[in-house]
C-alpha positions as a printed Julia matrix, in Angstrom:
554×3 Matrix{Float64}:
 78.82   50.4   -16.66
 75.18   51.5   -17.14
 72.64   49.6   -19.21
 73.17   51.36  -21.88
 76.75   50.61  -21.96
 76.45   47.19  -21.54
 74.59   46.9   -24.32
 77.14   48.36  -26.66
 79.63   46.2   -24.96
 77.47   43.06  -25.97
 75.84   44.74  -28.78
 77.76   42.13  -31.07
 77.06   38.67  -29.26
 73.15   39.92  -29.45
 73.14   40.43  -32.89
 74.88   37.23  -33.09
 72.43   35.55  -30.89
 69.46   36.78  -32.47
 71.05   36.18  -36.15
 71.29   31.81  -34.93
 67.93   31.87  -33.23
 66.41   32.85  -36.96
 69.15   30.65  -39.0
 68.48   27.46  -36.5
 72.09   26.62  -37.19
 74.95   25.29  -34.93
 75.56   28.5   -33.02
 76.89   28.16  -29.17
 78.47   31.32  -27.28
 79.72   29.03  -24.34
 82.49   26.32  -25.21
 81.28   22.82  -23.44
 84.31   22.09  -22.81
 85.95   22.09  -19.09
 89.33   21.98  -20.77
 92.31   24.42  -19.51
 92.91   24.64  -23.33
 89.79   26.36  -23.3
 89.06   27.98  -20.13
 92.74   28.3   -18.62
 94.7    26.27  -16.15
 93.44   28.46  -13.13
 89.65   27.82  -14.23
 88.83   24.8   -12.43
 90.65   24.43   -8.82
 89.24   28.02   -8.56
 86.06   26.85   -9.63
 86.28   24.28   -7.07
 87.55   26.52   -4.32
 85.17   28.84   -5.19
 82.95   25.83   -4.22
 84.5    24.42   -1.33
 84.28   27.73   -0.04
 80.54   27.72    0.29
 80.43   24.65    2.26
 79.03   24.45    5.93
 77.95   28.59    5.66
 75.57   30.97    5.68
 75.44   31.82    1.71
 76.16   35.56    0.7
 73.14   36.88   -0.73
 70.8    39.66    0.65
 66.77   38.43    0.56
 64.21   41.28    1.36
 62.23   40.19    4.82
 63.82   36.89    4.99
 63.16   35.05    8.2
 65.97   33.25    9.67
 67.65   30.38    7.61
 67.35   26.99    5.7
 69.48   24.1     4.91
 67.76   21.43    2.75
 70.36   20.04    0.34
 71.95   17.12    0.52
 74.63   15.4    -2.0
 73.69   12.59   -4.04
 77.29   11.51   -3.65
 77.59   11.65    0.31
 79.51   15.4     0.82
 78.23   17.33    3.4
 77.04   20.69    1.86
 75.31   22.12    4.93
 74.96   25.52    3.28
 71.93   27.84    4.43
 69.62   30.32    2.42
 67.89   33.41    4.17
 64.53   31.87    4.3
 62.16   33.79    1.94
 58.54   35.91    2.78
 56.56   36.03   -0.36
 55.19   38.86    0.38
 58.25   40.93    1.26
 59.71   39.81   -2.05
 56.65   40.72   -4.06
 56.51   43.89   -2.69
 60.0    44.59   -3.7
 60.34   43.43   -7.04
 57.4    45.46   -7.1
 59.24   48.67   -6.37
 62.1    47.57   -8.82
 59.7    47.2   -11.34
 60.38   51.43  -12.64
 63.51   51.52  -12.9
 64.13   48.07  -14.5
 61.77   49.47  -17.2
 63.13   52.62  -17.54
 66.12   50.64  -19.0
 65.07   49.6   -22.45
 64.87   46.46  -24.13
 68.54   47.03  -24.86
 69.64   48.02  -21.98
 67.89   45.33  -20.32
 69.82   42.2   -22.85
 73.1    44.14  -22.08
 72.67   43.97  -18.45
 71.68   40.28  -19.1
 73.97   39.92  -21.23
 76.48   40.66  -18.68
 75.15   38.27  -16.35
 75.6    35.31  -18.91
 79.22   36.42  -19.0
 79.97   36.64  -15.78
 77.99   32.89  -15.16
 80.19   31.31  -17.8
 82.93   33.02  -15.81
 81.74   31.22  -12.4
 81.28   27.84  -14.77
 83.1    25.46  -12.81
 81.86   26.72   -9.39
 78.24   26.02  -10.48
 78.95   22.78  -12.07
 80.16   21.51   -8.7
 77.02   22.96   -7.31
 75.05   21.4   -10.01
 77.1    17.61   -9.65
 76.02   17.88   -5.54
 72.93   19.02   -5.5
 71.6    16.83   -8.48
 73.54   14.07   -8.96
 75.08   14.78  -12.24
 78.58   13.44  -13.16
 80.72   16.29  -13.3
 81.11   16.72  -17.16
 77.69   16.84  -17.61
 76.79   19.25  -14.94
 79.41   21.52  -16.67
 77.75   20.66  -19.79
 74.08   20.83  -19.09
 74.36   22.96  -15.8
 76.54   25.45  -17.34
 77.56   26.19  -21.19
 74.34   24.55  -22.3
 72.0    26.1   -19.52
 74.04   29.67  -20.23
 73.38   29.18  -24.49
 69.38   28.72  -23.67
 69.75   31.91  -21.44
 71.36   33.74  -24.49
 68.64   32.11  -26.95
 66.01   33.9   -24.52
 67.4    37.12  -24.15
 68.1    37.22  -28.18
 64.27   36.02  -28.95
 63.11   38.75  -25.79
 65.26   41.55  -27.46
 63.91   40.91  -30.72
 60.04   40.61  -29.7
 60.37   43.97  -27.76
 62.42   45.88  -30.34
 59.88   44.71  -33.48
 57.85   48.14  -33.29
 60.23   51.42  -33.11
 59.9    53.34  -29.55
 59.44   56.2   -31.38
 57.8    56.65  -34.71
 56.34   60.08  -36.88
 52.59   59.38  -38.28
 51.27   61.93  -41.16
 47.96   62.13  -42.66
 47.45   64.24  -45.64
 44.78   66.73  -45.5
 42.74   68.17  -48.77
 43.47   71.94  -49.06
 45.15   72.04  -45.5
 48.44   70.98  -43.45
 48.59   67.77  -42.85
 47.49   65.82  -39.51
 51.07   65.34  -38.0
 51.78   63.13  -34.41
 54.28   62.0   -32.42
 54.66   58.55  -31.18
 56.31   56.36  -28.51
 56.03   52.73  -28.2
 56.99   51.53  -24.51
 57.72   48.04  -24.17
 55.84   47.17  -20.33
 56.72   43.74  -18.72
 53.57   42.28  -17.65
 54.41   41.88  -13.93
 56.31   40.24  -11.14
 57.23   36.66  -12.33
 58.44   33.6   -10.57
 60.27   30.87  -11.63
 60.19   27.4    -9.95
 62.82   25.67  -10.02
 63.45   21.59  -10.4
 65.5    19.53   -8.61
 67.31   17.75  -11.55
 68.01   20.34  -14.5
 68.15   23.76  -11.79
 69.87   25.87  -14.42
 68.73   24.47  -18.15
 65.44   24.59  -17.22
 65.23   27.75  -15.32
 67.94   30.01  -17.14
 65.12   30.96  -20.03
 62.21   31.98  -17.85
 64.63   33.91  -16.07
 66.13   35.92  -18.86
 63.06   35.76  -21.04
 61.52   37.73  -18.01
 64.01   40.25  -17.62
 64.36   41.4   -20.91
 60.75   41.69  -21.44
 60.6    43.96  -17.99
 59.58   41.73  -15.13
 61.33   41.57  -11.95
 62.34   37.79  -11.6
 61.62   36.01   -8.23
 63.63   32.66   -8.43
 62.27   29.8    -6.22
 64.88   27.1    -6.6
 63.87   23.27   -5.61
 64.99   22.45   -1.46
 67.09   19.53   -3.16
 68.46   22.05   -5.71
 69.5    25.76   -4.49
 73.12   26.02   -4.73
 73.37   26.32   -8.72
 70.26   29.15   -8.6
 71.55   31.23   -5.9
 75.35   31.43   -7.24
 73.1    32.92  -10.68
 71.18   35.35   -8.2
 73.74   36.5    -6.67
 75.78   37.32   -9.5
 72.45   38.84  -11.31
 72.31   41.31   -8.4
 75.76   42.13   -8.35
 75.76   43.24  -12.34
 72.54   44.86  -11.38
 73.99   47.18   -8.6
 77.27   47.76  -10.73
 75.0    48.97  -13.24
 73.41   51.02  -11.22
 69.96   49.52  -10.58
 67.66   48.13   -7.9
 68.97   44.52   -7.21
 65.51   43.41   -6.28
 65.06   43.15   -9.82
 66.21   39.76   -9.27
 65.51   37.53   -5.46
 65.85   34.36   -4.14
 63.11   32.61   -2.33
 64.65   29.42   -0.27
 62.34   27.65    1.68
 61.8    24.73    3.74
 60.14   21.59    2.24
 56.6    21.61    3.69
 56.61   25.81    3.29
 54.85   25.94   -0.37
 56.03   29.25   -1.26
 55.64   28.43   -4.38
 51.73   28.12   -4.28
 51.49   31.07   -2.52
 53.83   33.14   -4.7
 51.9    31.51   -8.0
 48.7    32.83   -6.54
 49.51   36.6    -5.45
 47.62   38.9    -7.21
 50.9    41.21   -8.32
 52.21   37.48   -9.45
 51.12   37.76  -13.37
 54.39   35.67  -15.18
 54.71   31.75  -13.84
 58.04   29.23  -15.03
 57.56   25.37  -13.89
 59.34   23.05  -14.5
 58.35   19.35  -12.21
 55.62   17.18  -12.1
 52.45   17.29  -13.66
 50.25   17.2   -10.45
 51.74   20.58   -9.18
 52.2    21.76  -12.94
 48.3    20.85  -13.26
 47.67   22.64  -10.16
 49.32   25.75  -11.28
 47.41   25.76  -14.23
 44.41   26.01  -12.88
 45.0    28.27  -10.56
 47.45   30.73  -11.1
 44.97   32.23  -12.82
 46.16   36.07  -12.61
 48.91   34.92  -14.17
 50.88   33.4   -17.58
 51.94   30.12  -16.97
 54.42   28.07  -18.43
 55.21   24.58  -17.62
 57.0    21.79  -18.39
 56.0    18.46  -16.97
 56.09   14.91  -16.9
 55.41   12.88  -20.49
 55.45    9.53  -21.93
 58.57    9.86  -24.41
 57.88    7.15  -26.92
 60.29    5.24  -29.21
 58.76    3.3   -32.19
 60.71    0.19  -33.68
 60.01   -0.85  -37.46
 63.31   -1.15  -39.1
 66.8    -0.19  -39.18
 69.63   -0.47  -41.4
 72.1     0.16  -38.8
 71.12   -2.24  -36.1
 74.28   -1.6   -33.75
 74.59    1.8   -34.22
 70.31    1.66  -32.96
 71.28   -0.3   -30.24
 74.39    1.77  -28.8
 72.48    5.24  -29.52
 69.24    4.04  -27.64
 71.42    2.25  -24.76
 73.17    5.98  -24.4
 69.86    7.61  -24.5
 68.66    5.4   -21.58
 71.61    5.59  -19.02
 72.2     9.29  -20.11
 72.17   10.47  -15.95
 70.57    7.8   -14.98
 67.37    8.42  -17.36
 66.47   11.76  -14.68
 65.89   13.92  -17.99
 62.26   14.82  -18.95
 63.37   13.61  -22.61
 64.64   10.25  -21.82
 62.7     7.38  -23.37
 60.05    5.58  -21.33
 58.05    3.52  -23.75
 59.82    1.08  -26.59
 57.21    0.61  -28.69
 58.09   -2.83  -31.02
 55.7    -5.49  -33.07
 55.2    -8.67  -32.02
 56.78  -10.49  -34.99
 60.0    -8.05  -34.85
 61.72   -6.02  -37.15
 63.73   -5.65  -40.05
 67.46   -5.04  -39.53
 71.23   -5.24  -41.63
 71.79   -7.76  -39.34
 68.54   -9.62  -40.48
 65.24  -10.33  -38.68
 64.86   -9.54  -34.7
 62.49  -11.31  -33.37
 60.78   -8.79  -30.19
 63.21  -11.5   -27.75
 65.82  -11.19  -29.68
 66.03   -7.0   -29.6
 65.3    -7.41  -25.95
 68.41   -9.3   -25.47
 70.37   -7.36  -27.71
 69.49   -4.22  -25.59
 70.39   -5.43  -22.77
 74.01   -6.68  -24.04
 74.34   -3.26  -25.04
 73.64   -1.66  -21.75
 76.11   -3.98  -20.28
 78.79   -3.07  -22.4
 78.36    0.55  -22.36
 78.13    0.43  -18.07
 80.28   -2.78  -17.59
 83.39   -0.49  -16.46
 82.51    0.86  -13.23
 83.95    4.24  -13.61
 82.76    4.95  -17.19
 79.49    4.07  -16.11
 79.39    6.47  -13.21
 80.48    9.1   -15.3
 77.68    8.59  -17.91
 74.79    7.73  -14.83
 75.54    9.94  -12.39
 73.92    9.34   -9.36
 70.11    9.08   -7.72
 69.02   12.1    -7.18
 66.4    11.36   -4.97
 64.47    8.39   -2.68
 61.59    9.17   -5.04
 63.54    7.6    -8.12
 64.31    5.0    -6.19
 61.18    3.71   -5.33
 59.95    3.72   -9.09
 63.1     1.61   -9.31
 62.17   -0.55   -6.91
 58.58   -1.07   -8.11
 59.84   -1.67  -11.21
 61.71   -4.15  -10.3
 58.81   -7.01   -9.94
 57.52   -6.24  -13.69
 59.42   -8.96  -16.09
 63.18   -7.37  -16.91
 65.06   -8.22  -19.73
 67.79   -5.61  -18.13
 67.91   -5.53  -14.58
 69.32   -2.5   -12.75
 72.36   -3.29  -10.82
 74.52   -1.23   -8.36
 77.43    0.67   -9.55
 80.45    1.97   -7.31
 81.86    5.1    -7.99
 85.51    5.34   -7.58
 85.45    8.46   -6.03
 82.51    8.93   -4.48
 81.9     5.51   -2.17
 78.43    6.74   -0.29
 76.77    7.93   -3.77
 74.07    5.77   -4.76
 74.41    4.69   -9.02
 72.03    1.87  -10.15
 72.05    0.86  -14.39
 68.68    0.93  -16.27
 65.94   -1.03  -15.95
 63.84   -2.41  -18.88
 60.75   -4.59  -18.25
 59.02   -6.37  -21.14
 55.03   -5.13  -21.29
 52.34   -5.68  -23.41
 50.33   -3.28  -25.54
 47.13   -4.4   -22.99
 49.67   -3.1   -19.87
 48.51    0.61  -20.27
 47.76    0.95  -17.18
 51.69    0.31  -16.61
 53.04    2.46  -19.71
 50.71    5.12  -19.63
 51.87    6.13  -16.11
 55.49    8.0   -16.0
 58.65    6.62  -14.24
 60.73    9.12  -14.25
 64.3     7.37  -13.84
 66.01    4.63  -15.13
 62.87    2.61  -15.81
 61.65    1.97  -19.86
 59.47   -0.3   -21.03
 59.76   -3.13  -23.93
 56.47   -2.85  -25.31
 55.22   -5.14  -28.13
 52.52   -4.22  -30.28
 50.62   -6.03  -33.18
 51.92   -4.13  -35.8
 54.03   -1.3   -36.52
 50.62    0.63  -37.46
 49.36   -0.03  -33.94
 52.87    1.18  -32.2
 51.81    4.53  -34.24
 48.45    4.61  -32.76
 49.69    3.45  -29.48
 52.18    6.29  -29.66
 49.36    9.22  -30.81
 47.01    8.16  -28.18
 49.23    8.37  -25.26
 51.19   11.29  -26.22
 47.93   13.27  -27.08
 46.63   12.22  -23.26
 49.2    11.98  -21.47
 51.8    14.68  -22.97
 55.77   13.88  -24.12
 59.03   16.03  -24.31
 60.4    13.32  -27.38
 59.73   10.79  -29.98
 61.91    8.54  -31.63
 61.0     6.66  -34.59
 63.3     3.84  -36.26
 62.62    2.5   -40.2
 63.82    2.39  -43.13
 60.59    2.73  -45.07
 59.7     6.04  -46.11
 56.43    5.42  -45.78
 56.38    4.66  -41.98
 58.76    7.56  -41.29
 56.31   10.18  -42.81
 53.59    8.34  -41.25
 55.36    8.81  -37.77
 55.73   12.47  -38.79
 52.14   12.61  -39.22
 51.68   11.28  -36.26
 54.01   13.53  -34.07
 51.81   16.45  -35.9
 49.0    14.93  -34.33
 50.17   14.35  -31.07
 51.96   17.69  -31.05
 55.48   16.12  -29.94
 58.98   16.62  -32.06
 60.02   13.74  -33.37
 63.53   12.61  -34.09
 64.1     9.77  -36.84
 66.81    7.22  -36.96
 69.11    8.5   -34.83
 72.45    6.03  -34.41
 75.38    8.49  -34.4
 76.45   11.11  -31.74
 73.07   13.32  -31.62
 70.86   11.48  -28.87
 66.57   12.06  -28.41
 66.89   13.08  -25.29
 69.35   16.03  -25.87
 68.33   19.74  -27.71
 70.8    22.42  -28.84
 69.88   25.89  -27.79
 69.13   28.24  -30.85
 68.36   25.0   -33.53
 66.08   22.85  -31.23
 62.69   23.52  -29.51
 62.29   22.06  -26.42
 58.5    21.17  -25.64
 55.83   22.05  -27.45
 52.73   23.77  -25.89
 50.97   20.85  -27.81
 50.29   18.42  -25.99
 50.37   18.17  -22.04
 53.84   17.98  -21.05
 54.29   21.66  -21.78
 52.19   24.57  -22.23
 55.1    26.22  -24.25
 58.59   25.41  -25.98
 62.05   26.49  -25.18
 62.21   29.23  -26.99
 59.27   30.31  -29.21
 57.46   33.69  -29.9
 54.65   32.85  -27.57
 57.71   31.93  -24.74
 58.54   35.69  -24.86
 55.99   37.51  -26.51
 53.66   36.43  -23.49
 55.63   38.64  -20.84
 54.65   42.13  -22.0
 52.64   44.9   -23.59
 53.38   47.42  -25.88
 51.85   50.67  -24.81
 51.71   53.37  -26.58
 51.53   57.49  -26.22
 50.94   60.53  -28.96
 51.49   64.21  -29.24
 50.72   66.61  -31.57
 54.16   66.98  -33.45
């Protein structure tokens, strides 16, 4: 089918789409679950031979001037992937998204969401064939990567493409303009609005969250009218080039250039990424990774629109809590959620010296240490329910924060944990170290991992300033306040406004900070440093292209 008749084949899940991203309602297009009640009882072992497949290969995907091969993955649980990745020249792939550029624009905003609307499909299709290339390449227990990696990652796609289709269909592409005229015919023109992606963009991948965080650059980019160059993580290229290679094939079934979307593999060492940041044609950038390279690519990228998401201080402030276990079990999920690798996962537990208020009567700042530690242990004291919730380490990185960590004071030490089916992966609990408000130097820095902080301040005021300060210099991705005052709650809120961070407030059910649903949750903010941009605004898509205009005498 052409463009245009994808579009009318999807025409209804768009409206859809764009109808939840404006009602900010529970809305999801991709069932979570990897149930054969859902997806069928051939889904998964062909998912997973699908998979296996790949293994030990060359991997089928055409890259314009590659130059020989790479292999840089390996699997946080111990199987040998060995799979190689045409090894990418920037140039040669600038140069042809460059000639895709006409003909992707020639096909419309609509036709543009339809073809990526097709995609999507045909992703959620392949579900369980990423999610296995998600679980090896980033350590993810399988449910989650199926989760995350796929219906999740696939709904923030969708939530792009609807906010991209609506930006670029706002003005009418054509329009009649009429100026009356005393004692004559009126003035009369002709005019067409032409919706112009701003130019080549690249999207970097990370090597925890390769689809989530990647999917809406991606198809923000597409349907705006940018050729996509997708530069996955070494650690993390199996999930991204299973989505570029079905990208291309919809593209070429449909008739257009497949260079509208490449893949750029690369050695470690190579920095492709700094080169393809900084070409001139280069004028749309997607991070996602640590704030030293993010930094870097802010300040100089400079041809181009960057977007980033980086590395923050995610904050949790303790006042008071009328649910005191339901705190405790909430927060003790939030921290072993895959082994605290998520960019939302709370760092710094913010707590006055004297203790708080709770149904259970008065904690003393000991006494909530202990009790979050008993509650780590008896979420992860069965071995295989706590590899299924911590996945593994992705990386020796995380491991030596862990290690450092280790000689601050712990009131939960981290501890190995076997996985029953995977004996070489590498699982270790959470870590929480008791600090000091004077230990900035400590809290102010990020561990990314399964290291938090117990942090006790002088007052629940002070935890707020604490909390604005750092945030405000340092950047954050979440904030969790707990109280039951409504006077501290809206003066947390105030100070979320002012360190430009969402906030979430007394969470002790099933909803957890550290996890966002696509079309009712922004992710980042643009306002503070840990992102110059949320998941998915205006200024996300309205960035990407120009409206350009022509007029004719009518």
């Amino acid at each position: 089918m052409n463009p245009a008749e994808l579009y009318e084949t999807h025409r209804e899940l768009l409206a859809r789409a764009i109808e939840a991203t404006v009602a900010r309602d529970y809305w999801s297009a991709f069932p979570e679950s990897p149930s054969k009640s859902v997806y069928g009882d051939e889904a998964a072992p062909a998912g997973e031979r699908a998979f296996t497949a790949l293994l030990g290969k060359p991997f089928p995907i055409d890259v314009p001037g590659a130059v020989g091969t790479v292999a840089t993955e390996r699997s946080p649980y111990g199987l040998e992937l060995a799979v190689s990745y045409p090894r990418a020249d920037p140039h040669a792939l600038v140069a042809a998204a460059r000639a895709a550029t006409p003909g992707w624009r020639a096909a419309g905003p609509e036709g543009r969401a339809g073809v990526a609307a097709e995609i999507l499909r045909r992703i959620n299709a392949a579900g369980f064939e990423i999610a296995h290339a998600v679980q090896h390449t980033t350590g993810q227990a399988f449910v989650m990567a199926f989760q995350a990696g796929g219906a999740h990652a696939q709904d923030r796609g969708l939530e792009a493409v609807a906010c991209a289709l609506a930006a670029t269909t706002r003005l009418p592409s054509r329009s009649a303009w009429s100026k009356p005229q005393r004692g004559g015919d009126p003035l009369t023109l002709s005019k067409t609005a032409t919706v112009v992606g701003r130019g080549v963009s690249v999207v970097i991948g990370c090597t925890t969250f390769p689809t989530w965080n990647s999917y809406p650059g991606i198809f923000a980019s597409l349907v705006t009218g940018n050729p996509v160059i997708v530069k996955p993580h070494p650690g993390a290229v199996l999930p991204l080039a299973i989505t570029v290679r079905i990208a291309r094939e919809v593209l070429t079934e449909a008739g257009l250039d497949p260079h509208v979307i490449t893949l750029a593999a690369e050695e470690p060492g190579d920095g492709i990424a700094a080169t393809l940041a900084t070409h001139p044609d280069v004028r749309i950038v997607d991070f996602t990774g640590g704030s030293e390279f993010g930094d870097w690519l802010e300040a100089n990228a400079r041809q181009a629109v960057v977007y980033t998401e980086k590395a923050g201080l995610n904050t949790v402030v303790l006042d008071s809590t009328a649910d005191y276990r339901g705190l405790l079990r909430n927060l003790a999920f939030s921290l072993s959620l895959y082994s605290g690798q998520m960019c939302t996962t709370p760092q710094n537990i913010l707590i006055p010296r004297d203790g708080i208020e709770t149904d259970a009567g008065h904690r003393s700042a000991d006494e909530f240490g202990a009790d979050l530690a008993a509650a780590l242990g008896k979420l992860l004291g069965d071995p295989a329910r706590a590899a299924g919730t911590l996945g593994a380490i992705v990386n020796d990185g995380v491991l030596a924060r862990l290690s450092e960590a280790a000689s601050l004071s712990a009131i939960a030490a981290s501890t190995a944990v076997q996985d029953p089916h995977f004996a070489e992966a590498t699982i270790r609990t959470p870590l929480v170290a008791r600090l000091d408000a004077a230990d900035e130097k400590t809290f102010t820095r990020e561990w990314f991992g399964p290291v938090s902080f117990l942090i006790t301040t002088e007052s629940t005021d002070h935890s707020l300033k604490i909390f604005t300060e750092t945030v405000r210099a340092h950047g954050a991705l979440s904030a969790l306040v707990h109280s039951t005052s409504p006077a501290v709650i809206e003066a947390a809120r105030e100070a979320a406004l002012d360190a430009g961070v969402h906030l979430s407030e007394n969470l002790t059910g099933g909803v957890f900070v550290n996890q966002t649903a696509a079309f009712s949750d922004l992710h980042g903010t643009g306002a503070n440093p840990a992102a110059t941009a949320a998941l998915t605004d205006d200024w996300f898509v309205t960035g990407r292209f120009f409206t350009l205009q022509s007029r004719r005498h009518s």
